[in-house]
C-alpha positions in Angstrom: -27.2 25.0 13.5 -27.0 24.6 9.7 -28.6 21.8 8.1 -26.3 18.8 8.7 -25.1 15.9 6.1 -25.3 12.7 8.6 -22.8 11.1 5.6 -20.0 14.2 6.5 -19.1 12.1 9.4 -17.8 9.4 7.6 -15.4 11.9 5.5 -14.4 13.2 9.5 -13.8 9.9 10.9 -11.2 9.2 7.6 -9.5 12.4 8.1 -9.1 11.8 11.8 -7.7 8.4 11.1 -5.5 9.0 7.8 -4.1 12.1 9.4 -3.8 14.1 5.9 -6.6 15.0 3.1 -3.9 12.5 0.5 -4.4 9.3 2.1 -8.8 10.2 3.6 -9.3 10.9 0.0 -7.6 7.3 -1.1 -9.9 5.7 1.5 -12.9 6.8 0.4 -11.9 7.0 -3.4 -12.8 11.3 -2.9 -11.2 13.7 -5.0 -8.8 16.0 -2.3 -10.8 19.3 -2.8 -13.7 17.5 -2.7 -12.9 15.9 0.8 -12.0 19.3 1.7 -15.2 21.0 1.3 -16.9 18.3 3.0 -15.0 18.5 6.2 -15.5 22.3 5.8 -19.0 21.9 5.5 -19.2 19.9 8.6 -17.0 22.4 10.6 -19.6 25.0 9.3 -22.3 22.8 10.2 -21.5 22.6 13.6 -20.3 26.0 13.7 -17.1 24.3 15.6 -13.4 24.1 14.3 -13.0 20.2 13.9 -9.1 20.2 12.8 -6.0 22.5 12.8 -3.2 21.5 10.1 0.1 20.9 11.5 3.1 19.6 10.1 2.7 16.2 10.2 -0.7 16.7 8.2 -4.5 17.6 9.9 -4.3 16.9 13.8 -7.9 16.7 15.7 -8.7 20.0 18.0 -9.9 19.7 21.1 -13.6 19.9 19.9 -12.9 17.4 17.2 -11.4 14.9 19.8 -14.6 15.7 21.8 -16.7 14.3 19.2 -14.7 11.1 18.0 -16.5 8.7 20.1 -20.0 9.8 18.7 -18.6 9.3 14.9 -17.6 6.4 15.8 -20.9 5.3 17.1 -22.7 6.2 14.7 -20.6 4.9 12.3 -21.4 1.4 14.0 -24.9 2.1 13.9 -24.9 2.6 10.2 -22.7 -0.7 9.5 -25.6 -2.5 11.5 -28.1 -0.7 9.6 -26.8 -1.7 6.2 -25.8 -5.3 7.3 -29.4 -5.6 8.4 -30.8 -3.8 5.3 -28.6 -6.6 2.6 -30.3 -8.1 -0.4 -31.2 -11.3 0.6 -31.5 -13.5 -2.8 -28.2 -12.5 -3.8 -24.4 -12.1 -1.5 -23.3 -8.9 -2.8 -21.2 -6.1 -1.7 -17.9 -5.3 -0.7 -16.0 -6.8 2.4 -13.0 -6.1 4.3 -10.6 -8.6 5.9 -7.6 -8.0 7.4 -4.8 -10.9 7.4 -0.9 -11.0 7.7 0.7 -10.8 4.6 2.3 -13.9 4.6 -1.3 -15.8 5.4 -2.3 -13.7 2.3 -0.2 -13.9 -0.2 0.2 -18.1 0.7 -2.8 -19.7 1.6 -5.6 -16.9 0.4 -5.0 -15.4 -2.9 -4.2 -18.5 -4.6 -7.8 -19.9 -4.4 -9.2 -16.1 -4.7 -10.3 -16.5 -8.4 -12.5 -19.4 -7.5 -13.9 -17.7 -5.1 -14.8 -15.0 -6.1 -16.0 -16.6 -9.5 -18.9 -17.9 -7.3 -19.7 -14.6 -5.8 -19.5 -11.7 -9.1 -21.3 -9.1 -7.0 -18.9 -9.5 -4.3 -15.6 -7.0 -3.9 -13.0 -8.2 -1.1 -10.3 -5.8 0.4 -7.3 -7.6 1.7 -5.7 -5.7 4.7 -2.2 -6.5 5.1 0.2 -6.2 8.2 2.4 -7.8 11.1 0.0 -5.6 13.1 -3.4 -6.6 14.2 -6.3 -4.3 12.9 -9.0 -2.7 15.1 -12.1 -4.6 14.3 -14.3 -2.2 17.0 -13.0 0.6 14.8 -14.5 -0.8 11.3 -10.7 -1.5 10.0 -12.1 -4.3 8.6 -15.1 -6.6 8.9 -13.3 -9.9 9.1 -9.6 -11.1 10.5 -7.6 -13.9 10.5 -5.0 -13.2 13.2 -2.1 -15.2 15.6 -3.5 -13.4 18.8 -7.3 -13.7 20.8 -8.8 -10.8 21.1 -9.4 -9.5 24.7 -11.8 -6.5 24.1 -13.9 -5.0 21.4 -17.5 -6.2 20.0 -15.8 -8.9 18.0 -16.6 -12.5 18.0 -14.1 -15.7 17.3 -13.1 -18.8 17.2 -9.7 -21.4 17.0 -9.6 -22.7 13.1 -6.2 -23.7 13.5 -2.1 -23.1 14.2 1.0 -21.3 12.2 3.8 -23.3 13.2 7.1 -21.7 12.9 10.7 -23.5 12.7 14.4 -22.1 12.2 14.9 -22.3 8.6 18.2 -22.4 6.2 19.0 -21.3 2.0 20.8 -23.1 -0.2 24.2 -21.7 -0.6 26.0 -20.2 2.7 23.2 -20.8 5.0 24.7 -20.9 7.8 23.6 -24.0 9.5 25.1 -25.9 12.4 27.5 -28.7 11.2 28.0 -31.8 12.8 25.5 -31.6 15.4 22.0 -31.8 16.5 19.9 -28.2 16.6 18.6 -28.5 20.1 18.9 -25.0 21.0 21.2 -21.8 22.1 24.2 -24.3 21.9 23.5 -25.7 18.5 23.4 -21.9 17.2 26.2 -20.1 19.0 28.2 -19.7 16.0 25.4 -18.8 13.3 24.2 -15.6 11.8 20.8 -14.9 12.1 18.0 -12.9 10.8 16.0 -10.7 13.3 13.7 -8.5 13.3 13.6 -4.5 13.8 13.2 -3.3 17.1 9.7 -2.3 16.8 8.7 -5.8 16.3 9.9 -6.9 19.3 6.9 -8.7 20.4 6.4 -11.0 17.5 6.9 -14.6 18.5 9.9 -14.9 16.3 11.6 -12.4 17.9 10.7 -13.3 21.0 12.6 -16.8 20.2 15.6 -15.0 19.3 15.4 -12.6 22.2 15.3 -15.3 24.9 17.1 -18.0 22.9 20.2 -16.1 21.4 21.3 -13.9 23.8 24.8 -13.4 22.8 24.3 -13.8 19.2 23.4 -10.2 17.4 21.2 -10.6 14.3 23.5 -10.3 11.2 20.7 -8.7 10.0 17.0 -7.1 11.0 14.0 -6.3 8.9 10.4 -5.4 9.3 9.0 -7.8 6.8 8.7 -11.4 6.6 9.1 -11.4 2.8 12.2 -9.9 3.1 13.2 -12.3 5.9 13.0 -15.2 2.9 14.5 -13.6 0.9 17.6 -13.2 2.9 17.7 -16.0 4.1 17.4 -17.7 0.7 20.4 -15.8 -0.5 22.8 -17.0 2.6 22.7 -13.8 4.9 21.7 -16.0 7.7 19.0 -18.0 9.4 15.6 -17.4 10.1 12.8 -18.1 12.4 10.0 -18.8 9.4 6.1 -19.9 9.4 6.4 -23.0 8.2 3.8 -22.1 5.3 5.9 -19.6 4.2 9.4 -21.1 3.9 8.6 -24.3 2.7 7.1 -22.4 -0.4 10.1 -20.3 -0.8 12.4 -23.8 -1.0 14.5 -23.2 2.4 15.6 -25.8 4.2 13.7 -26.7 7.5 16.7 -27.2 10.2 14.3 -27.2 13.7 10.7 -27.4 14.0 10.1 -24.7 16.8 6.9 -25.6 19.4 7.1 -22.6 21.3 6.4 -20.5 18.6 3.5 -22.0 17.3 0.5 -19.3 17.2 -2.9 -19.9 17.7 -5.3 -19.3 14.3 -8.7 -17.1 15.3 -11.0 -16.0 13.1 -12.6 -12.7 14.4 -16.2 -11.1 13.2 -17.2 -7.9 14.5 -20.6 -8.7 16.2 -23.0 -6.2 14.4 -21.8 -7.1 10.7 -21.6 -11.3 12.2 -25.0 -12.4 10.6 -24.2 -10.7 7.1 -24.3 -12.9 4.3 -21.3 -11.5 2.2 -19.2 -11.9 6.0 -20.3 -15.0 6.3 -19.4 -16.4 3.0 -16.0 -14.8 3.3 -15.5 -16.1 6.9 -16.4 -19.6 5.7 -14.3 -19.2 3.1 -11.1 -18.2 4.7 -12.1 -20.8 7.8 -11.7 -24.0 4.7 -9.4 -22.9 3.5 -7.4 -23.0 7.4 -9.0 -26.5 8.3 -7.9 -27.9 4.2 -4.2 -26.5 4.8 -4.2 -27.7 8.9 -1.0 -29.7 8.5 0.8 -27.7 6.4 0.4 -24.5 8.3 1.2 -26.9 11.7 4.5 -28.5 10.4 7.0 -28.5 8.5 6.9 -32.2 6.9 3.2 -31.7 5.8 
């Protein structure tokens, strides 16, 4: 076997999970024909064909699938390693953690600078998506996410809740007149915003689903941001985090209980006692506790 780069697997393990040389090259901030040779290297290396190129981009072979789970652990052996191995007199380094967009955008970046004005050697990538990112798989070091995790080497805890309510623009909003909004009855007649079908399982739509049987979203969409927006131009109603809506000025018509979703913040284990995690876990854990009420309800 020739020599072999231990650092090659890292460039494998981004192709096998970006799926074309484009976005692996983003990712690791590698030139394309760099990555390529790399992978080449490897394949050499190992004297075994690691991917075929398809259509759709660079799809794992049978030997490559073979080997995932080995990159992989050794790819958690190194983030232990280097966790371990920090500078101690000084938090430095770069940290990942992944967040919704909305929890981002609201209660995060505002109070970034000052952050990160106490930390200069410290880089932060903000991960954002409706979809909860693999912390066993290294997506990111750190989350703040709306479900408990049930497997992985991840540890968490309950900082808080994201209340939700059914939420109303300004002009042509749609909102029951004349009555009390105590449910499907209140509604029957309103347009409401919903969400694409692949999002089926978000607790908003999961309201709508078992709430507003008869009534078909006037419109869906895969975003939050573009739920607001909508809905702050009269399309219809929404089912909002109250965080979110109150900032964008709609009008709170039903605080909604059953919606509420639990705050964890989630560490992966190995990287749990690194002082850059740590200060970016406390950080993001204040900043929950400071905002409690006005991430609960909507009269904060």
């Amino acid at each position: 076997m020739t020599q072999l780069n231990w650092d090659d697997a890292r460039v494998f393990l981004a192709l096998a999970r970006a799926g074309t040389l484009t976005r692996a090259a983003q990712n690791l901030a590698l030139g394309i024909a760099t990555l390529s040779r790399r992978i080449e290297r490897l394949e050499k290396a190992l004297n075994t064909p690691l991917f075929v190129r398809a259509q759709t981009g660079y799809q794992l072979t049978e030997e490559g699938m073979a080997l995932l789970e080995s990159a992989e652990q050794m790819e958690t052996a190194m983030f232990a390693f280097c966790s371990q191995a920090e500078v101690q007199n000084e938090i430095q380094g770069h940290v990942r953690l992944a967040t919704a967009e909305n929890m981002a955008t609201t209660l995060i970046i505002p109070k970034l600078p000052d952050f990160l004005s106490r930390y200069p050697s410290l880089t932060l990538d903000l991960v954002t998506d409706v979809r909860t990112s693999n912390l066993h798989r290294h997506d990111a070091d750190l989350a703040l996410r709306m479900v408990r995790p049930t497997q992985g080497n991840v540890s968490f805890r309950r900082i808080g809740k994201l209340g939700y309510g059914i939420y109303a623009g300004i002009a042509g909003d749609d909102r029951p007149q004349g009555r009390k909004a105590t449910g499907q009855s209140a509604y029957s007649e309103s347009r409401f915003i919903g969400w694409s079908e692949s999002y089926h399982d978000l607790p908003a739509a999961r309201w709508l689903a078992q709430h507003l049987k008869t009534v078909a979203p006037v419109l869906t969409t895969s975003a939050v941001a573009t739920q607001v927006a909508a809905c702050r131009s009269g399309v219809g109603l929404a089912v909002l985090p109250h965080i979110v809506a109150r900032q964008a000025g709609l009008v709170c018509l039903e605080h909604l209980p059953a919606v509420e979703q639990d705050i964890y913040l989630v560490m992966h284990t190995d990287l749990s006692h690194a002082r850059r995690v740590r200060a970016v876990a406390g950080f993001v854990a204040g900043l929950v506790e400071d905002n409690a009420r006005l991430l609960a309800f909507p009269d904060a």
